[in-house]
C-alpha positions in Angstrom: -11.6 -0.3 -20.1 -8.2 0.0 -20.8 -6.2 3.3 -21.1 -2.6 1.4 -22.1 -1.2 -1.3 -23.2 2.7 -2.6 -22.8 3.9 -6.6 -24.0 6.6 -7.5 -21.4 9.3 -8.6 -24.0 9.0 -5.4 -25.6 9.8 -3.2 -21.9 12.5 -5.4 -21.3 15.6 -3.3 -21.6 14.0 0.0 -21.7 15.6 2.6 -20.0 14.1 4.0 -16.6 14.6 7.3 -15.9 13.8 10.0 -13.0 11.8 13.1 -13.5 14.6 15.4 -14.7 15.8 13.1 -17.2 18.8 11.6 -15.6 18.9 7.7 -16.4 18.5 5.4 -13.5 18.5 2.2 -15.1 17.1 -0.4 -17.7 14.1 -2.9 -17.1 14.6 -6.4 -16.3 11.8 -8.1 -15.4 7.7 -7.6 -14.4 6.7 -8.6 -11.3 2.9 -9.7 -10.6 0.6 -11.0 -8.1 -1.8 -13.9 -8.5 -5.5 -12.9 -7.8 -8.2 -15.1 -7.4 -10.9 -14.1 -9.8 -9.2 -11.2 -12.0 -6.1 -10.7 -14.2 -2.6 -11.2 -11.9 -2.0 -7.7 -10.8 1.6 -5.9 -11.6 3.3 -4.4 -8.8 6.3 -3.5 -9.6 9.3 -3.7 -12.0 12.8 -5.3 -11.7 15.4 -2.6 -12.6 18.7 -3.0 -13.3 20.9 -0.1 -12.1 25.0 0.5 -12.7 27.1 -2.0 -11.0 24.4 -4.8 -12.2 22.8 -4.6 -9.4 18.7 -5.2 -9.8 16.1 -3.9 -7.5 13.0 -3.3 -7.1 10.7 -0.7 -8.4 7.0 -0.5 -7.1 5.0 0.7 -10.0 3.6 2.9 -7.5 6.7 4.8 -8.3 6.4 4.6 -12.2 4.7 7.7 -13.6 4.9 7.1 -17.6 5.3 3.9 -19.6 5.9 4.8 -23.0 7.7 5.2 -26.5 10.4 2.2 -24.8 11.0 4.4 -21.4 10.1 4.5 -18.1 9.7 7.4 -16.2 9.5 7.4 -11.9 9.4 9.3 -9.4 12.7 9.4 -8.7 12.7 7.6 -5.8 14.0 3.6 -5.7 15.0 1.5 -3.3 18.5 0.1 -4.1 18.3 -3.1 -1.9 19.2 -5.9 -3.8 16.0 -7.1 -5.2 14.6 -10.3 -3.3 11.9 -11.8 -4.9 8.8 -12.4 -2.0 6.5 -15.2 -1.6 3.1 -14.5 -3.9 5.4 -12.8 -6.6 5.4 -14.3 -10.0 8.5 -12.5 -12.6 6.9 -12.8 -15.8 9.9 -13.2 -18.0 11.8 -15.4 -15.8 8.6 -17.7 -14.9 5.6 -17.2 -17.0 6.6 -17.4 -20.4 7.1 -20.6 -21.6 4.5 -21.7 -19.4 1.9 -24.6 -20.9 -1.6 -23.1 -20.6 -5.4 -24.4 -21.7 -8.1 -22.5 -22.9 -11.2 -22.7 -21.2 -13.3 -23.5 -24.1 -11.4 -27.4 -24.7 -10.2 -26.3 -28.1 -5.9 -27.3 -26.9 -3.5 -25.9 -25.0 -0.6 -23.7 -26.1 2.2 -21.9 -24.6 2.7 -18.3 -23.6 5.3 -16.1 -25.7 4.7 -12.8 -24.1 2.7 -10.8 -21.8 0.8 -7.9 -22.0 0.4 -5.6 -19.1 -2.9 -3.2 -19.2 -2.8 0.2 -17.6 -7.2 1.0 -16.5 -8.7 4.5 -15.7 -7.2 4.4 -12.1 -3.6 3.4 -12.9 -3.4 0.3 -11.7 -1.7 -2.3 -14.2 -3.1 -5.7 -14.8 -2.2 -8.7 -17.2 -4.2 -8.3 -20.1 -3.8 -10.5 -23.2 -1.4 -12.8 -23.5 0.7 -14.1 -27.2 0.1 -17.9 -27.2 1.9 -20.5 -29.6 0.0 -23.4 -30.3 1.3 -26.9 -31.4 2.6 -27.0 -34.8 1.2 -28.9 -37.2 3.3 -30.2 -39.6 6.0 -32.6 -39.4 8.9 -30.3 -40.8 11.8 -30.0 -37.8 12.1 -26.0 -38.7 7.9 -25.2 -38.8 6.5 -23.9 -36.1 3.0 -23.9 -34.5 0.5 -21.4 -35.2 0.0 -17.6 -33.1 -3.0 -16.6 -30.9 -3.9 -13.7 -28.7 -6.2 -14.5 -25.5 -7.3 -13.0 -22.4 -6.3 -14.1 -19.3 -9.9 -15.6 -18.5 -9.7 -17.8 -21.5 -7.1 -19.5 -20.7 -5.8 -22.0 -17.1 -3.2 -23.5 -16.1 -3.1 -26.8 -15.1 -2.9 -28.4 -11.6 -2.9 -31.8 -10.8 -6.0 -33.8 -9.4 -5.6 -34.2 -5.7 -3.3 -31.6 -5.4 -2.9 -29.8 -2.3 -3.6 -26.0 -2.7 -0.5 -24.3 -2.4 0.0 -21.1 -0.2 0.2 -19.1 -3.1 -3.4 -20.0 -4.4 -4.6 -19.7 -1.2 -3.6 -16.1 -1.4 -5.4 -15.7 -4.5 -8.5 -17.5 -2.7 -8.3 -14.1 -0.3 -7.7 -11.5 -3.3 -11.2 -9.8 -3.0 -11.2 -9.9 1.1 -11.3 -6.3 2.9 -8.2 -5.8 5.4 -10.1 -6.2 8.2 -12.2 -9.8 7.0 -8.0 -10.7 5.8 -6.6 -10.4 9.0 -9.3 -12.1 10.8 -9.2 -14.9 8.6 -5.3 -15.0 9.2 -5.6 -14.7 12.5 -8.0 -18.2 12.3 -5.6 -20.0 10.7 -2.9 -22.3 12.1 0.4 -20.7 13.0 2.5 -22.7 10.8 -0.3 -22.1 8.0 -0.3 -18.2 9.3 3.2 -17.7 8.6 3.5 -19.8 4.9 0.6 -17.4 3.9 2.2 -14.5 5.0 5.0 -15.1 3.1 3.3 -15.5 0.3 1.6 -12.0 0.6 2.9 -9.0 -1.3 4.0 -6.5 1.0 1.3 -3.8 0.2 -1.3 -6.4 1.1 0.6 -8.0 4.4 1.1 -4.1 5.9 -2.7 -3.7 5.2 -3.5 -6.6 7.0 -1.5 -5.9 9.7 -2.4 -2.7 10.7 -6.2 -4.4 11.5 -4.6 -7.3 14.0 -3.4 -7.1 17.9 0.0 -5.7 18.1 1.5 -8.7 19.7 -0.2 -10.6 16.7 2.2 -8.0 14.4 5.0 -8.5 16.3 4.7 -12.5 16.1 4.5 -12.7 12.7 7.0 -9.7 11.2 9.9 -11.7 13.5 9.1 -15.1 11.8 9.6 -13.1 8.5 12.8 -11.5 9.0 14.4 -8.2 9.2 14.4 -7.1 6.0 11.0 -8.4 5.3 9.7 -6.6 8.1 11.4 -3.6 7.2 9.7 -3.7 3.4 6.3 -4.6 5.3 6.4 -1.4 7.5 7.4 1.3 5.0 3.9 -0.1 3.6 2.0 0.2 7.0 0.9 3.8 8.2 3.6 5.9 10.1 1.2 5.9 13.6 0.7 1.7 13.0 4.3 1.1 12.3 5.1 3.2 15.4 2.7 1.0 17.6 4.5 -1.7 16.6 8.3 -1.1 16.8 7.0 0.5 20.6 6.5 -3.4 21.1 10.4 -4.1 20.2 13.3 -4.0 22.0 15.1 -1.0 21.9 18.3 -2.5 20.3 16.0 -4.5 17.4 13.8 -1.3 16.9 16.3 0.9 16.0 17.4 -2.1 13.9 14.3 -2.4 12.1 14.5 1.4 11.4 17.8 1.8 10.0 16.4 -0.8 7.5 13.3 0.9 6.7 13.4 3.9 3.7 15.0 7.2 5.3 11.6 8.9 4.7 9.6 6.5 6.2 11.8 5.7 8.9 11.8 9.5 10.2 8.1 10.2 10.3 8.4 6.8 12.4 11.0 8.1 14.5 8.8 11.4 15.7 6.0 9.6 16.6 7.7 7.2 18.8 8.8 10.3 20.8 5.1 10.8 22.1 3.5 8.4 25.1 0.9 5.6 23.3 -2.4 7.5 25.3 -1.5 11.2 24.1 -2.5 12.8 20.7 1.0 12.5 19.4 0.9 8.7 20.2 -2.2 8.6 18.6 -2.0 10.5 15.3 -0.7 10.0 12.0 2.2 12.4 10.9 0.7 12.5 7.2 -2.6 14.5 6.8 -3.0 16.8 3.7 -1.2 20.0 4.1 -1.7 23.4 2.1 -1.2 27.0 1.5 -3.7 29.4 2.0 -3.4 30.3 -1.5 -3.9 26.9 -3.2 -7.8 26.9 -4.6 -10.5 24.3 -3.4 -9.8 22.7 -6.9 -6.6 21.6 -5.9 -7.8 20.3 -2.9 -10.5 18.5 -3.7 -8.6 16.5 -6.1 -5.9 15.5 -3.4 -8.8 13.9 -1.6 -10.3 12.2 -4.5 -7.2 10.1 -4.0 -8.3 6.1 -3.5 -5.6 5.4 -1.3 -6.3 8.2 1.5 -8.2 7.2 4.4 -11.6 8.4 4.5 -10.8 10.2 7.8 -7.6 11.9 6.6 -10.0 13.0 3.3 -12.1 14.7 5.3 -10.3 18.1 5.8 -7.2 19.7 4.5 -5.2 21.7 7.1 -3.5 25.2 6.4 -0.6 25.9 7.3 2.6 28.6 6.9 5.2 27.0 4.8 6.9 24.4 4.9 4.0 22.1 4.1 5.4 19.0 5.6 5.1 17.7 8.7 6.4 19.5 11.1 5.0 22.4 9.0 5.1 26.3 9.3 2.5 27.9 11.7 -1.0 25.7 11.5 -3.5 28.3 10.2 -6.8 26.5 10.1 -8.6 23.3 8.7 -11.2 23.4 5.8 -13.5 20.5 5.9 -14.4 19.0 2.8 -18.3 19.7 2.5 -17.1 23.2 3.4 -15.7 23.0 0.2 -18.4 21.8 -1.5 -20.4 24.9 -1.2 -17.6 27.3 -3.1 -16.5 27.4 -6.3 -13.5 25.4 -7.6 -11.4 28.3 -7.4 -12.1 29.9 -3.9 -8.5 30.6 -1.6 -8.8 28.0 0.9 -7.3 30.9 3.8 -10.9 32.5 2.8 -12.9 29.5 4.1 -10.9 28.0 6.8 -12.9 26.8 9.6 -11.8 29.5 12.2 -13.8 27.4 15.4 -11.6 24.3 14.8 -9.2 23.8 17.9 -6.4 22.2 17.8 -5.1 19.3 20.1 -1.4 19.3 22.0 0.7 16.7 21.1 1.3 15.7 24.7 -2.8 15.8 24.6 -4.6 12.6 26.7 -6.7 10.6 24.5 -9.3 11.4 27.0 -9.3 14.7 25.8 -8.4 14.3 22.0 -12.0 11.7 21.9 -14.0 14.6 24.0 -13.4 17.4 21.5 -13.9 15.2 18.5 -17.1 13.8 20.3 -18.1 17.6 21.5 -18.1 18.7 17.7 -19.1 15.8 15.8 -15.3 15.5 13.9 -13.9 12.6 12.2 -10.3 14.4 12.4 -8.3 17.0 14.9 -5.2 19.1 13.7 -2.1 18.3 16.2 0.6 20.9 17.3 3.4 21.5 18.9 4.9 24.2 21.4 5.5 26.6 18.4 1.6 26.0 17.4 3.3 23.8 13.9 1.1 21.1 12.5 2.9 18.0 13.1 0.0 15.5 12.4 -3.5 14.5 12.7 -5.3 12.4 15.2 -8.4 10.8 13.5 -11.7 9.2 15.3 -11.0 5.5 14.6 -7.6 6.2 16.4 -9.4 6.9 19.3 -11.9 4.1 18.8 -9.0 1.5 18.5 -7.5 3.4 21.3 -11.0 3.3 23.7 -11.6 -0.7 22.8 -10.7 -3.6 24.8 -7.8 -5.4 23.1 -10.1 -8.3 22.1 -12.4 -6.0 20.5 -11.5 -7.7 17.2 -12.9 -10.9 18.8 -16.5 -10.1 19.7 -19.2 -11.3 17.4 -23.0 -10.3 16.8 -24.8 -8.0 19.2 -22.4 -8.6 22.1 -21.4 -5.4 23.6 -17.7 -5.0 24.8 -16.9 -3.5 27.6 -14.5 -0.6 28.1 -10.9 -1.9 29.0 -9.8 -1.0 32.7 -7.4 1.9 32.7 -8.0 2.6 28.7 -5.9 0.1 28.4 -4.8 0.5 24.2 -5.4 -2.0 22.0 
């Protein structure tokens, strides 16, 4: 059900503004997504900032759409925006479009947009403004107005027409990023590459973080630096790591100048780490807290759709600062742990004072014993000083311990260990 509803023509030239207020901009243009069987998703907005420049805003980073403003994070990209293969700009390419409606009863063009906000915050297409034909013969009359949802209506392709990349991308809309990259990975390479271009970047990083590394490397060179830069701010710090570890020197430290300061530094620390120790291993964002914040507040940080389900099993404790590389690690608190107090319980009364934490210079050897030795899904990392500077989790280790074709293997075949713990 929806929550909110926006028409496209009406956002256009709203002002966008960050948390404190300060104006960053006015809105240009919606960008979507074709899927196959639902409403074409939004993900993001075109913003216009001084020196008409526009760029793009994920609508990951838009917190508030209302009463003609937008309010973000605070944080946008300012790279000229370059629209990607799979993106449709609603104002610029959909209206004035010809549709059908499914029930025979004409066709009629689309006038505006409206983008639908559900329960979990992501923004769809919802109905669309249709003119129909006019019916009378008068030069200044004008057809008649309809509203109709998106499933009411088609657009029209032409018998015997090839499927383009970008309904083929719609085709995989509904596929898991593991069943996506496999079925990349079975295409041609020339077919590989035009359907990777057509994915949005969210969707192409999730892909790729389930493929061979030398499959990732292949395929964000024939996409371009900047491309491949946009793709692996999207990926997971420890994947993007494994990745640029592939590249050159002189192109990985291109790749990373490109890539969103933030992003680019929690890159840059894991690369310092060998690819079979802990540090190598781990992901440099787990969820951090004081010992004062209440099992409440923790609980609903790992309600959070987007967090791994190994990441969401604990919350680590730390001394401020509680970003990675944090203050001194105190303890973990796992979520059934949780569970059993009430919502507002001190975590630093619960933690989990058995847990160990790993070394980051750590063997995998010995980061898959201890999680194997106490039945965990997740083991705090630290450094010298004893700070938390990320998380090793058990499918690292599994993608670690696999043979590189592990992907490859079907039915009740067994693989075998690779020689040497060879990764990946």
């Amino acid at each position: 059900m929806s929550t909110q509803r926006v028409f496209v023509a009406r956002l256009v030239g709203c002002a966008v503004f960050d948390p404190a207020g300060d104006r960053l901009g006015k809105v240009r243009d919606v960008v979507v997504i074709y899927r196959k069987d639902d409403p074409p998703r939004v993900v993001g907005l075109v913003v216009e900032i001084p020196g008409r420049r526009n760029v793009f805003l994920s609508i990951g980073r838009v917190t508030s759409i209302r009463a003609g403003q937008v309010i973000t994070t605070g944080l946008i990209n300012v790279r000229r925006f370059q629209q990607r293969g799979g993106e449709v700009r609603v104002m610029a390419e959909m209206l004035g479009r010809k549709v059908y409606f499914t029930d025979g009863s004409g066709e009629a063009v689309i006038e505006d947009v409206a983008i639908e906000r559900d329960r979990l915050g992501m923004w769809d297409i919802g109905q669309l403004f249709l003119r129909k034909p006019k019916t009378s013969g008068s030069p200044f009359a004008k057809g008649p107005t309809t509203f109709a949802d998106w499933q009411d209506v088609r657009e029209q392709q032409s018998p015997g027409e090839a499927q383009s990349a970008e309904q083929l991308v719609a085709t995989y809309s509904e596929l898991k990023p593991a069943d996506l990259a496999n079925t990349l990975l079975d295409l041609p390479d020339e077919r590989l590459l035009e359907v990777a271009e057509e994915l949005s970047d969210g969707r192409l990083a999730d892909a790729l973080e389930e493929m061979p590394e030398d499959d990732q490397v292949h395929i964000l060179e024939a996409l371009g630096d900047e491309r491949a830069a946009d793709i692996l701010d999207q990926m997971e710090p420890d994947d993007a790591a494994d990745v640029l570890a592939q590249l050159p020197e002189d192109q990985r430290e291109e790749l990373l100048e490109l890539m969103e300061p933030e992003e680019a530094e929690d890159v840059r620390a894991l690369l310092k780490y060998g690819p079979d120790t802990a540090g190598g291993l781990m992901t440099s964002e787990p969820i951090v807290l004081s010992a004062d914040s209440t099992v409440a507040e923790a609980l609903a940080l790992i309600r959070r759709h987007e967090l791994h389900p190994a990441l969401a099993a604990a919350v680590f404790v730390t001394l401020p600062p509680y970003e990675t590389p944090t203050g001194r690690l105190l303890g973990m608190v796992h979520f059934q742990r949780m569970l059993r107090y009430p919502p507002h319980e001190r975590l630093g009364a619960i933690i989990d004072e058995t847990a160990d934490a790993v070394p980051a210079t750590a063997s995998a050897a010995e980061v898959a014993r201890m999680l194997a030795s106490y039945n965990l899904v997740s083991l705090p990392v630290v450094d010298q000083a004893h700070r938390l500077v990320g998380a090793v989790s058990v499918d690292d280790v599994l993608d670690y311990l696999l043979p590189e074709d592990w992907r490859s293997h079907d039915g009740d075949e067994t693989p075998k260990p690779a020689a040497g713990g060879a990764r990946r």
